[in-house]
MARVEX-607405 format. One record per residue: z, x, y of N, C-alpha, C, O in turn; residue in one letter; residue number from 1. Coordinates in pm, whole numbers. Atoms other than C-alpha are relative to their C-alpha. Layout:
n_z, n_x, n_y, ca_z, ca_x, ca_y, c_z, c_x, c_y, o_z, o_x, o_y, aa, i
Z, X, Y, Z, X, Y, Z, X, Y, Z, X, Y, A, NUM
...
This chain:
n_z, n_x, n_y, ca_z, ca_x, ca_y, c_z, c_x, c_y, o_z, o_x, o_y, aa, i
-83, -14, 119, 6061, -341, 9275, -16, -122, -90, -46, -229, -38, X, 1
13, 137, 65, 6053, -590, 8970, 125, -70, 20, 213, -45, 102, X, 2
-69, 122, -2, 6241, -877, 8903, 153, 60, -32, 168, 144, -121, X, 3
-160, -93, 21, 6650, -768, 8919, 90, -88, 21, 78, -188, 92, X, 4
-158, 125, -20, 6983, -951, 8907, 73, 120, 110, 85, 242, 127, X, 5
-82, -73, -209, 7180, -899, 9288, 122, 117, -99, 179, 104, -208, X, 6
-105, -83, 32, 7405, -614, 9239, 116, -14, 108, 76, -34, 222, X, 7
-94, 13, -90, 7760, -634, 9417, -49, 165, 96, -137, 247, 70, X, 8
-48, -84, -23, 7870, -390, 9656, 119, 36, 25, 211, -35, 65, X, 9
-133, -64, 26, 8122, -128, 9623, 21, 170, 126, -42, 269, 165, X, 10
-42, -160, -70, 8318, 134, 9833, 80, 88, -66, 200, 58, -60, X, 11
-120, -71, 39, 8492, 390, 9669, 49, 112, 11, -25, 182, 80, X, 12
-64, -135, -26, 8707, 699, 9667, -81, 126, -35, -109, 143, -153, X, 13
44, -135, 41, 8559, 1011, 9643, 54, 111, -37, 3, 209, -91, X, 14
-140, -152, 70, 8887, 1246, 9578, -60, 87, 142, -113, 65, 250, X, 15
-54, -141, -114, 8938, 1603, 9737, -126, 82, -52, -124, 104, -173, X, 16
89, -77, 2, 8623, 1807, 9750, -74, -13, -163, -130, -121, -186, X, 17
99, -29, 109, 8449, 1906, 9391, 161, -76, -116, 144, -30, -229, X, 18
-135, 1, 83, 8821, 1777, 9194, -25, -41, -133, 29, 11, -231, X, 19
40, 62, 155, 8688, 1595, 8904, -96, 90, -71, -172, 42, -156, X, 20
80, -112, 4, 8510, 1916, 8856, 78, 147, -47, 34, 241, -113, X, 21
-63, -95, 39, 8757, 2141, 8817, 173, 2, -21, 243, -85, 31, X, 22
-165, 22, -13, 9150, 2229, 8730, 59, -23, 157, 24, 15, 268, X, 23
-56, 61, -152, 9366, 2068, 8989, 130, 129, -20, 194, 173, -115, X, 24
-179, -88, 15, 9668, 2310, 9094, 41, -46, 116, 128, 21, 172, X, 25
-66, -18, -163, 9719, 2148, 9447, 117, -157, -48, 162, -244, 27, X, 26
-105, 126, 7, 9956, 1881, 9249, 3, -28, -195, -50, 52, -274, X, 27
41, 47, 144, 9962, 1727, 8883, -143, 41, -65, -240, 38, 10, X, 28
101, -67, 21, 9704, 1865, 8688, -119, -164, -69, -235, -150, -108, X, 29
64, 99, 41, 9585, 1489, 8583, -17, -94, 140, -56, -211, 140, X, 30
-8, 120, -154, 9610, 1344, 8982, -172, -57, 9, -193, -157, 78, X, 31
118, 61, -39, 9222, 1281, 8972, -36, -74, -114, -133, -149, -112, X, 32
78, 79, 136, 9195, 1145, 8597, -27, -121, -15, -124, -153, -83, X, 33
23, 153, -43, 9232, 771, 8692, -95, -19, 54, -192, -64, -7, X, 34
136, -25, -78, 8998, 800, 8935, -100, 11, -71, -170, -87, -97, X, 35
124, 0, 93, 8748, 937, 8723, -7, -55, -114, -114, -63, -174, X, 36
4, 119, 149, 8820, 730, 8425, -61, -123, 46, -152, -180, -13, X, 37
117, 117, -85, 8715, 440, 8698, -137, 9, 31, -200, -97, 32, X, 38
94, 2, -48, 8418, 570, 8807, -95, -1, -94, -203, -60, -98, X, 39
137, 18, 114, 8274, 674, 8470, 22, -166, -53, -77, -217, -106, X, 40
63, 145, 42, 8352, 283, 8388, -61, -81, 70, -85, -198, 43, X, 41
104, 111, -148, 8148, 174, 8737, -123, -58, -65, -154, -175, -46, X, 42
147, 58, 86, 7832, 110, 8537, 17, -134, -94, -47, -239, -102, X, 43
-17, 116, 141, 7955, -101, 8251, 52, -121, 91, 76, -222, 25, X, 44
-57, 102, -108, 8080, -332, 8543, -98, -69, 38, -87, -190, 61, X, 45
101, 69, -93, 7773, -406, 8687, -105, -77, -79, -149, -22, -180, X, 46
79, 127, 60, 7540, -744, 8587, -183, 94, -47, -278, 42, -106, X, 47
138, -58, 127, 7229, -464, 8459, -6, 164, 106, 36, 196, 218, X, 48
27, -105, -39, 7125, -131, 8502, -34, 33, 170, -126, -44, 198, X, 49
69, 25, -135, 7059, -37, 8933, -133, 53, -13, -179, 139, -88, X, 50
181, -75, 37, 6691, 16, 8978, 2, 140, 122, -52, 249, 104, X, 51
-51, -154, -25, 6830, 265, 9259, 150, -26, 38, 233, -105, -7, X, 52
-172, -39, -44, 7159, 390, 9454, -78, -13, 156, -191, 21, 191, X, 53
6, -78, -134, 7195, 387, 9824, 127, -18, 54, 190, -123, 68, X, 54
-129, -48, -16, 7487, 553, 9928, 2, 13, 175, -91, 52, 246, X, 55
-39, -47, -132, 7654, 570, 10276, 122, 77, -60, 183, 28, -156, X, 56
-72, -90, 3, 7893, 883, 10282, 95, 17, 130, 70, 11, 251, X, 57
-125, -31, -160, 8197, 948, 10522, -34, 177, 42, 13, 234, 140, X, 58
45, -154, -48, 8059, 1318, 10544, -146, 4, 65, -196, 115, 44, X, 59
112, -19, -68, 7728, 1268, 10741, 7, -111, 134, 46, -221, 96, X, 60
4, 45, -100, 7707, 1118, 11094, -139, 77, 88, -174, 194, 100, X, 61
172, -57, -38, 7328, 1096, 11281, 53, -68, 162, 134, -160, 174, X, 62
-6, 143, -147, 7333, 943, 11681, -103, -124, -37, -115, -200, 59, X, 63
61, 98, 6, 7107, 691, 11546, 32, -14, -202, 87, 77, -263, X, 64
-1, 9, 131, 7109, 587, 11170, -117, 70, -80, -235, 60, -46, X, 65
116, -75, 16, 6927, 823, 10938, -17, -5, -125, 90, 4, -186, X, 66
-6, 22, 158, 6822, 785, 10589, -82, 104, -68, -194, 131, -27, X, 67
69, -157, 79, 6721, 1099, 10348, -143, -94, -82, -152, -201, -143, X, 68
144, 21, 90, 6322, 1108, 10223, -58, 95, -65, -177, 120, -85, X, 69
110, -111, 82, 6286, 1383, 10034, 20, -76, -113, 107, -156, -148, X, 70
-9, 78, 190, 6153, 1299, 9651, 65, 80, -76, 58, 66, -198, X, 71
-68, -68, 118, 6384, 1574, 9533, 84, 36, 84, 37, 130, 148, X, 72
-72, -26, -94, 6678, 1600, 9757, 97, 95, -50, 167, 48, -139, X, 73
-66, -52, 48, 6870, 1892, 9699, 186, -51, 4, 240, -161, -2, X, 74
-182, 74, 15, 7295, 1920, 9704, 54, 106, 120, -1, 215, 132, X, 75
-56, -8, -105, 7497, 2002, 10002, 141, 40, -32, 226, -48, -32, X, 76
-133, -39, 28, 7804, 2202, 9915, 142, -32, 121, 258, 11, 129, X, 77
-121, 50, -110, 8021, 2065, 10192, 137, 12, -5, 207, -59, 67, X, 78
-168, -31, 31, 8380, 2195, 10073, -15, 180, 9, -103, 266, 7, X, 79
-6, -178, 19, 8525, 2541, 10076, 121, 39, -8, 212, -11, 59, X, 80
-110, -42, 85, 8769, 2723, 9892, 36, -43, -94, 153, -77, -116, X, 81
-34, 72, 82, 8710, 2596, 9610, -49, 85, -170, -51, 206, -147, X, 82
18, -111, 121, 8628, 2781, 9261, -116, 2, -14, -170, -108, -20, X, 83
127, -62, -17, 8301, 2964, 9252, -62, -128, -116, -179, -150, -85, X, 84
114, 44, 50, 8159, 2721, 8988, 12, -126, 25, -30, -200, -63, X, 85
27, 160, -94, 8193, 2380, 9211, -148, 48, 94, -236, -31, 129, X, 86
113, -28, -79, 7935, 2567, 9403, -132, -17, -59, -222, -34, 24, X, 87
54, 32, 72, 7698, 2518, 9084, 18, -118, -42, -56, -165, -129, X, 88
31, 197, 103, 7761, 2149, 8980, -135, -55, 73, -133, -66, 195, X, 89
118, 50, 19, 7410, 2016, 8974, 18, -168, -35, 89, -220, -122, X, 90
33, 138, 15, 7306, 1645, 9022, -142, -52, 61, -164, -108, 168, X, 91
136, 12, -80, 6935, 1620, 9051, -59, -149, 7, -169, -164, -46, X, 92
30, 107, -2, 6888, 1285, 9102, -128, -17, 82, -114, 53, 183, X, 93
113, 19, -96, 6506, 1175, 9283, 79, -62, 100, 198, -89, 110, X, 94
-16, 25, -143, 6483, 1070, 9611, -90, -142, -44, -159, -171, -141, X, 95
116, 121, 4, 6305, 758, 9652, -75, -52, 176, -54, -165, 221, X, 96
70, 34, -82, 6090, 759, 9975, -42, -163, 30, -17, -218, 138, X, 97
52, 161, -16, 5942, 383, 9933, 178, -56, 68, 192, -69, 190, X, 98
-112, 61, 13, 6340, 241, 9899, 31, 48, 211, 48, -28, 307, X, 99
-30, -45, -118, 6395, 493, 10222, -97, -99, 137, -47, -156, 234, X, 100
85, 117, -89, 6098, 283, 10420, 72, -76, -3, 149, -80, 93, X, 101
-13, 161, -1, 6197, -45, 10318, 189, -19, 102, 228, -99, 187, X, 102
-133, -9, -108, 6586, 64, 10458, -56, 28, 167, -19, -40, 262, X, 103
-6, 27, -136, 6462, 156, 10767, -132, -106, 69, -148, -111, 191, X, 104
76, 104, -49, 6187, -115, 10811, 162, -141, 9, 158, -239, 85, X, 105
-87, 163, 8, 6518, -398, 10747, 103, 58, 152, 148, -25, 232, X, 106
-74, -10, -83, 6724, -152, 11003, -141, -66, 125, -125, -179, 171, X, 107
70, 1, -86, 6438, -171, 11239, -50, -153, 71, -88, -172, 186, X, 108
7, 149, -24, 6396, -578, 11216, 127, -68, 17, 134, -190, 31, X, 109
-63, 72, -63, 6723, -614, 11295, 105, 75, 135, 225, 76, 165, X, 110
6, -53, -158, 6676, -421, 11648, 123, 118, -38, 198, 143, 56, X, 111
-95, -107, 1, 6919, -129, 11494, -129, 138, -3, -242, 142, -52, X, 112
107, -106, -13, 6760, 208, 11575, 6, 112, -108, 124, 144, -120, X, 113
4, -52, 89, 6685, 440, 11298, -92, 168, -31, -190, 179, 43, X, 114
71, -48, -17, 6546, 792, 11176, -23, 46, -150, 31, -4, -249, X, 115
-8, -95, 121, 6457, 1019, 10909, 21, 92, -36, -31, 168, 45, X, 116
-28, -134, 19, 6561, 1315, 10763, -42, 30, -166, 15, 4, -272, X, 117
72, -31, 169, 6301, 1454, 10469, 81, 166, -1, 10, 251, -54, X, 118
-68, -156, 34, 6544, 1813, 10469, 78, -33, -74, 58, -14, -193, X, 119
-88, 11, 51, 6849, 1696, 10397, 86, -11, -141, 84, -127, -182, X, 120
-47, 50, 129, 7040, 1704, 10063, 127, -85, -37, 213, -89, 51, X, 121
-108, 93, 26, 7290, 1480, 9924, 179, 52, -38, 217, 102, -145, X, 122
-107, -90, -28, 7675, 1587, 10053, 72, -23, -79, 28, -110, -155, X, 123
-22, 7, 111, 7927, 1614, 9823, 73, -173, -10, 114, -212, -119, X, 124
-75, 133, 24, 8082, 1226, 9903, -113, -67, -99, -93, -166, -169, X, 125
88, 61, 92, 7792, 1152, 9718, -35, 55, -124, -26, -23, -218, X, 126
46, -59, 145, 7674, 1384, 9424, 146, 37, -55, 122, 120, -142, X, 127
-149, -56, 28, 8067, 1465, 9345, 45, -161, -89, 61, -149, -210, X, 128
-55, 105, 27, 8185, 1065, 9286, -132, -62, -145, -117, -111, -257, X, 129
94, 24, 115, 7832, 1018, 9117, -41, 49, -146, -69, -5, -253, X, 130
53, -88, 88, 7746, 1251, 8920, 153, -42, -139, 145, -17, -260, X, 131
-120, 59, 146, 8131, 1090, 8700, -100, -87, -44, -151, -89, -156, X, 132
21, 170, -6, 7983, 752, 8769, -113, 20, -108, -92, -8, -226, X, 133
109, -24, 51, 7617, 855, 8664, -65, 85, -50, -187, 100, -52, X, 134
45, -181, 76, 7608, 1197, 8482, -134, 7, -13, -178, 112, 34, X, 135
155, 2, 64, 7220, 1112, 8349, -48, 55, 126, -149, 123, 109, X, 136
128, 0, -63, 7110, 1155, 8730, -98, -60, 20, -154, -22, 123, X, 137
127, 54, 27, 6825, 947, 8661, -45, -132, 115, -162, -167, 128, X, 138
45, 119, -111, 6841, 638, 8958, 2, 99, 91, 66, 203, 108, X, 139
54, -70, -157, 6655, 714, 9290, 99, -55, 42, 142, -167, 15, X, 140
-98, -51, -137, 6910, 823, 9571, -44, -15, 73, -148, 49, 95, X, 141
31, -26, -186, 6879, 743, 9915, 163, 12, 29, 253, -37, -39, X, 142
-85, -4, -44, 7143, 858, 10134, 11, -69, 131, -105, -82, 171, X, 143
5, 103, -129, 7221, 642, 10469, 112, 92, 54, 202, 140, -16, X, 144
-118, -24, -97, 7431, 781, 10786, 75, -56, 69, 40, -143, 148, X, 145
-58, 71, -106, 7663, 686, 10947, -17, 22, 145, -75, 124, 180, X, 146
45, -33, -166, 7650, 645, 11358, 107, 37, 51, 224, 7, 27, X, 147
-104, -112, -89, 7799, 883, 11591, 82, -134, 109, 38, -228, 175, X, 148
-67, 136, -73, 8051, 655, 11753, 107, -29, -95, 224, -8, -63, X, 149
-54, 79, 74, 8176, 492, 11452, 66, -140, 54, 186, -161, 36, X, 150
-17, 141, 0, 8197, 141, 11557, -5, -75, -87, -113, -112, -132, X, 151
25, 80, 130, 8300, -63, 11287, -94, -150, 23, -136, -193, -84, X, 152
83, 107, -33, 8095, -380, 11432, -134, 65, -15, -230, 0, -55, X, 153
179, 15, 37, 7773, -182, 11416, 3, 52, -116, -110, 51, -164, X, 154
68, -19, 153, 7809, -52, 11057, 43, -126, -74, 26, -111, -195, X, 155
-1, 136, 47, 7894, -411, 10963, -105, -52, 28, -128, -132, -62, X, 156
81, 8, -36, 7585, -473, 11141, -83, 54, -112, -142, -12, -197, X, 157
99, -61, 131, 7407, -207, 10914, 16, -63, -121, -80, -92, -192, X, 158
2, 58, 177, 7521, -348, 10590, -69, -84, 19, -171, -82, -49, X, 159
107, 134, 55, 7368, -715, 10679, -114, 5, 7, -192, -84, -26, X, 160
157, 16, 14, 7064, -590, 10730, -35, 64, -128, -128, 29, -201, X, 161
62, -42, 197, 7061, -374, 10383, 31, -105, -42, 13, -98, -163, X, 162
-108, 93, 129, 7242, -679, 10241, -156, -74, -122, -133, -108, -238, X, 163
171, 52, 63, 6841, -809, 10089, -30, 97, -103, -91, 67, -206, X, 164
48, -127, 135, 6802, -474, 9877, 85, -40, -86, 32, -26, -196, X, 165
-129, 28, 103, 7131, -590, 9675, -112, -133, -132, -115, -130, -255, X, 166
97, 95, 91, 6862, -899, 9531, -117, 87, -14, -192, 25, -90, X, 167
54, -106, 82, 6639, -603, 9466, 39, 75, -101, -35, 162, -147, X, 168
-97, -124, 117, 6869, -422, 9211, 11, 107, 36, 12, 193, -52, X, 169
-108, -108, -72, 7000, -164, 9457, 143, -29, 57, 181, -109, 143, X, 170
-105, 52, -62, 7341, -120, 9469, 58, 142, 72, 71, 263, 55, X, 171
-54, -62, -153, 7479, -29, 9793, 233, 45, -31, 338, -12, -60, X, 172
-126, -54, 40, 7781, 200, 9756, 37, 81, 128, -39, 168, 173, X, 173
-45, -60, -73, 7998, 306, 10022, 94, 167, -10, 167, 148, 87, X, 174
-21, -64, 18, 8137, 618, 9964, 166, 101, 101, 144, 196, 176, X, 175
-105, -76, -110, 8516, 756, 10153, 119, -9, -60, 127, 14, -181, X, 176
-156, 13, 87, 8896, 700, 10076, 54, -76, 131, 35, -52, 250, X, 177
-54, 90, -55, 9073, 441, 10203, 133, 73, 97, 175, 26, 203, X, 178
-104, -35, -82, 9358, 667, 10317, -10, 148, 35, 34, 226, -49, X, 179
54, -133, -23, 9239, 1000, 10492, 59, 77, 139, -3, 116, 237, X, 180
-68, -59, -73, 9479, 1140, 10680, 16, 172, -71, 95, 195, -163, X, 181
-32, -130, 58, 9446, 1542, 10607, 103, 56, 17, 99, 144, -70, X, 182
-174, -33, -53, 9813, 1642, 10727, 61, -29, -107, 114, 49, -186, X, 183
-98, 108, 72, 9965, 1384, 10543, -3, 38, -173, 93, 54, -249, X, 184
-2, -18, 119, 9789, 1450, 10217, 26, 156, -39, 60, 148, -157, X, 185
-23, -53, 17, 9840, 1804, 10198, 169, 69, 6, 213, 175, -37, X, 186
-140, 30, -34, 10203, 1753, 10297, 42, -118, -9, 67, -199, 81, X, 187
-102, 181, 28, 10355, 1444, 10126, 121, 22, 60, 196, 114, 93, X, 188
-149, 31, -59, 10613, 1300, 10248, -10, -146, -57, -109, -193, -113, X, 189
1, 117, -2, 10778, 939, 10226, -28, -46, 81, -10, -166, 60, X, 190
51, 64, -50, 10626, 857, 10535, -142, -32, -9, -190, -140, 24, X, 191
127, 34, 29, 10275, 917, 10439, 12, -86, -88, -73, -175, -88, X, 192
41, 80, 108, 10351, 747, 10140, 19, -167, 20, -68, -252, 0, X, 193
-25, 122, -114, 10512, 438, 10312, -129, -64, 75, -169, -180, 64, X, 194
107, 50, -95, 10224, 427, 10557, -140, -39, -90, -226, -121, -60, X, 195
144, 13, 131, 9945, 439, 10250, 20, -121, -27, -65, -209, -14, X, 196
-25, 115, 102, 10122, 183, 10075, -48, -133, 92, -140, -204, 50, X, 197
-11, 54, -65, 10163, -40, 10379, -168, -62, 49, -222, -172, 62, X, 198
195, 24, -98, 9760, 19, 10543, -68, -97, -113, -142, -192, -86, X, 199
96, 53, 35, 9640, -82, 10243, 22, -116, -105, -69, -155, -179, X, 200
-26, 123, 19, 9785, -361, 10118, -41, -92, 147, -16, -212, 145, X, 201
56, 67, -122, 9652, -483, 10459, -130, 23, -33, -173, -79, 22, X, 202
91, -47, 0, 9323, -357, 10376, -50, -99, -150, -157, -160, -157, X, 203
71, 77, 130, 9270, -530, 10024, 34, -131, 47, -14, -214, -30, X, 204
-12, 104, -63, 9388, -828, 10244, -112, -89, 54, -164, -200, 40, X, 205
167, 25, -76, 9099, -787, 10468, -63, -28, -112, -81, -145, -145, X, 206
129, -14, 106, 8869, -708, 10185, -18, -155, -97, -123, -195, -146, X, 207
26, 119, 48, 8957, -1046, 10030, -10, -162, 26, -8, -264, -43, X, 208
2, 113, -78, 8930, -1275, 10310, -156, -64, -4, -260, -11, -41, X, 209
167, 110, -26, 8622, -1523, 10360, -80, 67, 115, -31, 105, 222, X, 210
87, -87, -59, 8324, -1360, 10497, -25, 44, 149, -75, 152, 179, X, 211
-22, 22, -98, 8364, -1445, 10844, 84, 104, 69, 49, 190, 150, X, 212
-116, -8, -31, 8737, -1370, 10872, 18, 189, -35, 67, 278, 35, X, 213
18, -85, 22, 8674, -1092, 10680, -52, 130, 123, 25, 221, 155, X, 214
77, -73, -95, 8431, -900, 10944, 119, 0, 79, 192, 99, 63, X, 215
-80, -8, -85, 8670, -986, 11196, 86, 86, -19, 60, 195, 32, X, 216
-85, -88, 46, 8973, -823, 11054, -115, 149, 24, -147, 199, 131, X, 217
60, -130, -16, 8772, -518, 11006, -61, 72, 61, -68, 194, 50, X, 218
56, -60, -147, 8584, -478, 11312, 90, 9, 110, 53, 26, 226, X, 219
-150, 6, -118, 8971, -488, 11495, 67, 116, -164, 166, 63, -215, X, 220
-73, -54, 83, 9081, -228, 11200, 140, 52, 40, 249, 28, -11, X, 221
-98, -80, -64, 9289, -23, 11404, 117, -72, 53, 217, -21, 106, X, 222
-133, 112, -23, 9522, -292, 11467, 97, -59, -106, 201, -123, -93, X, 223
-109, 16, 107, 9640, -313, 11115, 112, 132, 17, 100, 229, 92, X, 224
-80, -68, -11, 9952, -147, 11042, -14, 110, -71, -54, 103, -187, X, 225
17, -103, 44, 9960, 215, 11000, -124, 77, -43, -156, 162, -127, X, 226
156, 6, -3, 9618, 204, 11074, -41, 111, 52, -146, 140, -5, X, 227
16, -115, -27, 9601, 545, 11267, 81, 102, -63, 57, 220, -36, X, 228
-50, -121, 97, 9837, 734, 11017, -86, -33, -91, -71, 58, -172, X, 229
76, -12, 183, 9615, 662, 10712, -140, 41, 61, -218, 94, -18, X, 230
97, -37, -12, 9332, 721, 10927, -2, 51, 157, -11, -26, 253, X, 231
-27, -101, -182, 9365, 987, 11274, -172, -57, 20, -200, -155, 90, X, 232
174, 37, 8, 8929, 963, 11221, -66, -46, -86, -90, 27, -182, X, 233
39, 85, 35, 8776, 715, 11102, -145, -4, -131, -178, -94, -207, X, 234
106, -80, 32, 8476, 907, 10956, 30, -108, -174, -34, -212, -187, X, 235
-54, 61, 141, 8624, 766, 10567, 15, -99, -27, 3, -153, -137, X, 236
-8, 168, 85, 8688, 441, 10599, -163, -78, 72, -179, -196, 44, X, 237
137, 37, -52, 8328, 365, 10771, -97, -115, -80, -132, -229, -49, X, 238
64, 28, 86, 8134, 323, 10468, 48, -124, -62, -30, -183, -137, X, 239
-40, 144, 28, 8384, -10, 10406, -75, -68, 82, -107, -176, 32, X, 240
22, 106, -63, 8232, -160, 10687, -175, -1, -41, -235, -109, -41, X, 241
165, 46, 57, 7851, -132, 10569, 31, -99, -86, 15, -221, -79, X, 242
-5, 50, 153, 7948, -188, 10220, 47, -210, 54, -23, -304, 18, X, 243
-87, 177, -61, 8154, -582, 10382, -142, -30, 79, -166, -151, 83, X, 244
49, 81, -80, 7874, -619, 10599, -101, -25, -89, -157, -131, -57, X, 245
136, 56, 81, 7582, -642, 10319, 108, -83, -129, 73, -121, -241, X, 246
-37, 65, 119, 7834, -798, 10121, -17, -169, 49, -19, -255, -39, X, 247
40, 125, -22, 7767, -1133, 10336, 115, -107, -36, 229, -96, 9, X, 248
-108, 97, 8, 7945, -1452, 10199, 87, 28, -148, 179, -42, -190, X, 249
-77, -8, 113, 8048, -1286, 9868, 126, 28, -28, 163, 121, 44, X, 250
-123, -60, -60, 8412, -1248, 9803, 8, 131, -54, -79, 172, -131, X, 251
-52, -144, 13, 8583, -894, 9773, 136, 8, -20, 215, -45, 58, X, 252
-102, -104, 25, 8857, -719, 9626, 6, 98, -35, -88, 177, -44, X, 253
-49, -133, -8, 9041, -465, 9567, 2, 69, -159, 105, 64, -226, X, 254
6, -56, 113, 8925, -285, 9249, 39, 57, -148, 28, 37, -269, X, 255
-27, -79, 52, 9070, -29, 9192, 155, 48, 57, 161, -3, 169, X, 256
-73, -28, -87, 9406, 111, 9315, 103, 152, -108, 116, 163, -230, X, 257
-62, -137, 77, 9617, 481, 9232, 92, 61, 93, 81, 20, 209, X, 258
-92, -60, -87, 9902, 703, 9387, -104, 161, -29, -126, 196, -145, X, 259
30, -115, 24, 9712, 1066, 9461, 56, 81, 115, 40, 45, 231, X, 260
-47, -78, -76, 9886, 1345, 9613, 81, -76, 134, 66, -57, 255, X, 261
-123, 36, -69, 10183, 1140, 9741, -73, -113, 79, -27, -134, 191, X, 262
52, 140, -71, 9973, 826, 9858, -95, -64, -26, -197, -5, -64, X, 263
98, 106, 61, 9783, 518, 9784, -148, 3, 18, -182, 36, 132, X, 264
157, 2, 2, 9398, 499, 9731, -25, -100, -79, 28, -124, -187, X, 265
37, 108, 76, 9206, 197, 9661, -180, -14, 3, -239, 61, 81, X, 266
159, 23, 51, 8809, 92, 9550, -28, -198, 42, 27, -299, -2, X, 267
13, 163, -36, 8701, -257, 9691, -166, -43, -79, -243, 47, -113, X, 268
96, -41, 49, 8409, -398, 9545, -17, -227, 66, 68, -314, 83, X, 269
61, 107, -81, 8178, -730, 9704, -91, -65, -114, -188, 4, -144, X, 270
100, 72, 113, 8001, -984, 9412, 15, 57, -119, -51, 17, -216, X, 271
């Protein structure tokens, strides 16, 4: 790649299936507009154009880490029940094969095991949040998996070894929601909302501790408070711990922050 200024990295919300896509009726008919008012301003944020994207998603899990190589990766409708023309939103973004090497040559040098998957298309935690962010389409996509397990120590692991593509002008975007309890959000209450508020004011805590201290906290997540009501499976908040672990010694906060469907959601973002 040529010469590029480091791009931070960022994790952020992805909403409820296709939402920024279509009328909301499961609450306020504006509950996702913040949200997407943030995401389409994610670009103008960042120190120059990315030369690509590589996304980790809370909707894909491989037993080993697996990164998409097709040069035209299709789209992965991964929701359901949702209005016949979410099933048509289009985001043809390329694939970038080379970018896909060079990720799993950095997993592979630092003894993490890795595979490929040239089928796969890009699920909706990814073409759904993007496609606000980056309507044009036009930066090569790689997608990254998460590992069956979910150990937050080894996808903190994964990030420091992507953390070198970030001084390439790829920026590494985690992709989930900070508070993903499905019960809870389809049934507010004041305890979900309590427990939102609570996790993640602990969570932009973590996110803004010194790099070290940082990891720590977050590889013991489940020990913050209200740490298994905002999250029963873990699958969602994952993609924080890449995103912290290629973020290295840079500091992090907390972005972005919103009340949706009776509880808190926040966007952290690293450099």
């Amino acid at each position: 790649m040529s010469q590029a200024m480091r791009q931070p990295a960022v994790f952020l919300p992805h909403g409820g299936g296709p939402c920024f896509f279509m009328e909301w009726t499961s609450g306020p008919p504006d509950t996702w507009d913040r949200m997407a008012a943030w995401l389409r301003g994610l670009p103008a944020t960042l120190p120059e154009r990315p030369k690509a994207l590589l996304v980790v998603s809370g909707h894909w899990e491989e037993p080993v880490t697996t990164v998409t190589t097709a040069k035209q990766p299709g789209l992965l409708y991964d929701y359901s029940g949702f209005p016949p023309h979410t099933y048509q939103l289009t985001w043809p973004a390329p694939g970038a094969p080379e970018l896909a090497a060079k990720v799993r040559g950095l997993l592979e040098a630092a003894g993490l095991p890795s595979a490929a998957d040239s089928k796969r298309g890009f699920d909706h935690g990814v073409f759904v949040p993007l496609k606000v962010a980056f309507p044009e389409a036009e930066l090569p996509t790689v997608q990254v998996s998460l590992r069956e397990g979910l150990d937050p120590a080894e996808h903190l692991a994964i990030g420091r070894a992507l953390a070198p593509l970030r001084d390439e002008g790829v920026l590494i975007v985690g992709s989930g929601m900070s508070f993903h309890n499905m019960r809870a959000l389809m049934s507010p209450s004041p305890r979900a909302h309590a427990d939102s508020e609570t996790f993640d004011a602990w969570l932009s805590e973590a996110v803004a501790a010194p790099g070290g201290r940082r990891e720590a906290l977050l590889s013991r997540w489940e020990e913050g408070p209200s740490a298994r009501a905002s999250h029963p499976r873990e699958e969602h908040l994952l993609p924080l711990m890449v995103v912290a672990g290629a973020a290295g010694a840079d500091p992090g906060q907390t972005v972005f922050r919103d009340e949706v469907m009776g509880v808190v959601v926040s966007a952290a973002r690293f450099g």
